[in-house]
C-alpha angles and dihedrals in degrees: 000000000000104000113246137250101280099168106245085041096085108136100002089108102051087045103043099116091049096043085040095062094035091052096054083038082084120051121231091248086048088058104040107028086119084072115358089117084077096066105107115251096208116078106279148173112255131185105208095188104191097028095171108176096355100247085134098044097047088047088053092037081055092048081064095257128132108243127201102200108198112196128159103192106087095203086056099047087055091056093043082062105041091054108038104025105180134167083211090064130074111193107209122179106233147118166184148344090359100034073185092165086055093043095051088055097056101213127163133220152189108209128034126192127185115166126189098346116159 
């Protein structure tokens, strides 16, 4: 299934392969050295919203956090699990600024990422 139209989205369909490639271009360390000192170290929940092809969300699951990956691009999603396959990540097709499907499900966490979301 096409992703639908989520404002902000525009074009990341028809360029998943390419974003996909330039995004894991660049390692988790390499993207967040400024703070990455402020990622718990202790296993943790974390909320990545705008997971796009999952490079984040692998790098915490192997930290040894759960990690919720919210996406709304399907193309991207498919990459994200392709790539980074993880029984410590749930991939969940949501967004901003509503993240309505999260916010029904009232979790908490202790950790939220969001990267170059516009």
């Amino acid at each position: 299934m096409p992703s639908r139209g989520v404002s902000g989205t525009e074009g990341y369909a028809a360029e998943a392969d390419v974003l996909a490639r330039q995004y894991e271009s660049i390692t988790f360390a390499q993207a967040h050295a400024p703070y990455i000192h402020l990622i718990p170290t202790a296993p943790s929940r974390v909320l990545d919203i705008g997971a796009g092809t999952g490079r984040d969300a692998a790098a915490l699951a192997e930290m040894g956090h759960e990690v919720v990956a919210a996406e709304p691009t399907t193309e991207m999603r498919a990459h994200a699990a392709r790539l980074h396959p993880s029984p410590r990540i749930e991939w969940v097709d949501d967004s901003l600024p509503d993240l309505a499907k999260l916010t029904a499900r009232a979790e908490a966490f202790d950790l939220v990422m969001m990267t170059a979301v516009w």
